[in-house]
C-alpha positions in Angstrom: 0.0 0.0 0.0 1.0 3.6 -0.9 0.4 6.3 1.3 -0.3 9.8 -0.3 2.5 11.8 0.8 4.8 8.6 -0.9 2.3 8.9 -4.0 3.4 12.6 -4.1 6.5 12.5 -4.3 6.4 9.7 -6.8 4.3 11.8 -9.1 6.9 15.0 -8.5 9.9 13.3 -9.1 8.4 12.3 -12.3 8.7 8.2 -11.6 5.3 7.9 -12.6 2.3 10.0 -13.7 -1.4 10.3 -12.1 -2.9 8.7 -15.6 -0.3 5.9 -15.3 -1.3 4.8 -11.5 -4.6 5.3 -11.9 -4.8 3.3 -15.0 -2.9 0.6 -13.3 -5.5 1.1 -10.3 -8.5 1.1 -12.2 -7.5 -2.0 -14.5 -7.0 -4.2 -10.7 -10.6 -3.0 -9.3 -12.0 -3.7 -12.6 -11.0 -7.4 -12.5 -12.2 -8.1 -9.6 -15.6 -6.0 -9.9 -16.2 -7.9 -12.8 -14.7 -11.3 -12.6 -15.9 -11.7 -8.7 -18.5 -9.0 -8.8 -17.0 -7.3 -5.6 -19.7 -5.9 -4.0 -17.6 -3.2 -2.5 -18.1 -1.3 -6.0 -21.5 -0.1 -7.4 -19.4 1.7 -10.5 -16.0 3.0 -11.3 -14.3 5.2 -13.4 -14.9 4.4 -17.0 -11.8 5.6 -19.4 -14.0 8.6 -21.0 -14.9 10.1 -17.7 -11.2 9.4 -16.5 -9.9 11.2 -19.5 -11.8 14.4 -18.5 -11.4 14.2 -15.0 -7.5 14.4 -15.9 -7.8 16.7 -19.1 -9.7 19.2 -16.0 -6.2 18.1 -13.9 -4.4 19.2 -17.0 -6.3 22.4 -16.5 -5.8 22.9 -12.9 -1.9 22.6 -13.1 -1.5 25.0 -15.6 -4.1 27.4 -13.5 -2.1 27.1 -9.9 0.9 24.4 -10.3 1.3 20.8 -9.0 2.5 22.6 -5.4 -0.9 24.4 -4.9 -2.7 21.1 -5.6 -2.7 19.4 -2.7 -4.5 16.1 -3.7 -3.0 16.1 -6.9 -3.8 13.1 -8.7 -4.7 11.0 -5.7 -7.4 8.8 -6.4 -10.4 8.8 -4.0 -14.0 7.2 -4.0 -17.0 7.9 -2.7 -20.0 6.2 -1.0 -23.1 6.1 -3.6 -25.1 8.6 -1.4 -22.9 11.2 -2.2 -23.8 13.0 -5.8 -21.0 13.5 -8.1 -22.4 15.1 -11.4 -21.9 12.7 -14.6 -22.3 9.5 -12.4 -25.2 8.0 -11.0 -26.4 8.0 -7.7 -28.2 5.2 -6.6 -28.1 4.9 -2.6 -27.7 1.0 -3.2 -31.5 1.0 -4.6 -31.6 0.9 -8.6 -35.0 1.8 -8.9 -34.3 5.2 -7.2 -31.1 6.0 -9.1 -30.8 9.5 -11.0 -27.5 11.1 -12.4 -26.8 14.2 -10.1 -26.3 17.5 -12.4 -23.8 18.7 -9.8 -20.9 17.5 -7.2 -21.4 17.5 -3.7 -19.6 20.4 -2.3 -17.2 17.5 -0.6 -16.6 15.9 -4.0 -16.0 19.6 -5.3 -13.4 20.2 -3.0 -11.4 17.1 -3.9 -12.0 17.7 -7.4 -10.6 21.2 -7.2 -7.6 20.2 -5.0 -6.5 17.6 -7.5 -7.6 14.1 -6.4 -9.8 12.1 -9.3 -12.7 10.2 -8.3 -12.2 6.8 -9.3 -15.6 4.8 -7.9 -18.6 4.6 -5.9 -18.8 2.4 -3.4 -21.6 0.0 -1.8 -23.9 1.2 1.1 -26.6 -0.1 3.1 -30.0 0.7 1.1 -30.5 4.2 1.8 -27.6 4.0 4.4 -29.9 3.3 6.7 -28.5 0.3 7.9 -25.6 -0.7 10.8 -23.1 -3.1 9.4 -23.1 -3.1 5.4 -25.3 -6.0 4.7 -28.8 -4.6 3.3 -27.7 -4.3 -0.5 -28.5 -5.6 -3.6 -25.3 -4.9 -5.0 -24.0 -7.5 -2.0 -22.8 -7.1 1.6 -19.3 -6.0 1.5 -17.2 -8.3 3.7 -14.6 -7.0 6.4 -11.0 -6.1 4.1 -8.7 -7.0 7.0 -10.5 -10.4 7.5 -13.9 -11.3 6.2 -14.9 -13.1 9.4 -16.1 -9.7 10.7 -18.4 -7.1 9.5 -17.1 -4.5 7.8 -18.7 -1.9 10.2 -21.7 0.7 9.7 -23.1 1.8 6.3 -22.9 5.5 6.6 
């Protein structure tokens, strides 16, 4: 595991570049959403809507430097109760889903200091549950040791 200060300085001494570790990121969670169906993801980044997210990095750089991004290409997801405009929000119930037309101002805030948004994550319906089992995407099992819950939705 990488912490983000390690990730940082990775990116600024020019080792590797956000698009390449996210790539290689994305391509690992895609397996496994799709040949297990882990139930830890509802959706990830597609390539389209990673290209723009890092075309609007792109953007940022050149608007306040690498220095004055704080996040800067470090990945982050978010729970599917949280609205992030251009994917859809379904608060682990498909027959409510709806694309938001905006960000959160939390997903806003990491958008604008640098990090990309690489997935949504499963929830208890309508997080209104306590451990992380009431899904239909799947109950997400404990990621130290999958004898335990994983802890409360929300």
């Amino acid at each position: 595991m990488i912490t983000i200060k390690e990730l940082l300085s990775r990116y600024q001494s020019g080792s590797i570049t956000p698009k390449e570790h996210i790539n290689r990121l994305l391509e690992s969670i895609r397996q496994s959403f799709h040949e297990s169906k882990d139930p830890a993801w509802i959706c990830v980044a597609t390539t389209e809507n990673l290209e723009k997210q890092l075309s609007k990095l792109e953007c940022l750089v050149s608007q306040k430097t690498i220095a004055n991004l704080p996040l800067y290409g470090i990945p982050f997801a978010i729970k599917d109760n949280i609205d992030a405009a251009g994917w859809e929000t379904t608060v682990a119930c498909p027959d409510f889903a709806f694309e938001p037309q905006k960000n959160a101002t939390v997903v806003e805030k990491l958008l604008n200091a640098g990090a990309i948004l690489i997935g949504k994550t499963n929830l208890d319906q309508f997080a209104t549950g306590l451990v992380g089992t009431r899904s239909p995407f799947g109950a997400v099992p404990n990621t130290f040791d999958p004898i335990y819950v994983r802890g409360g939705s929300s």
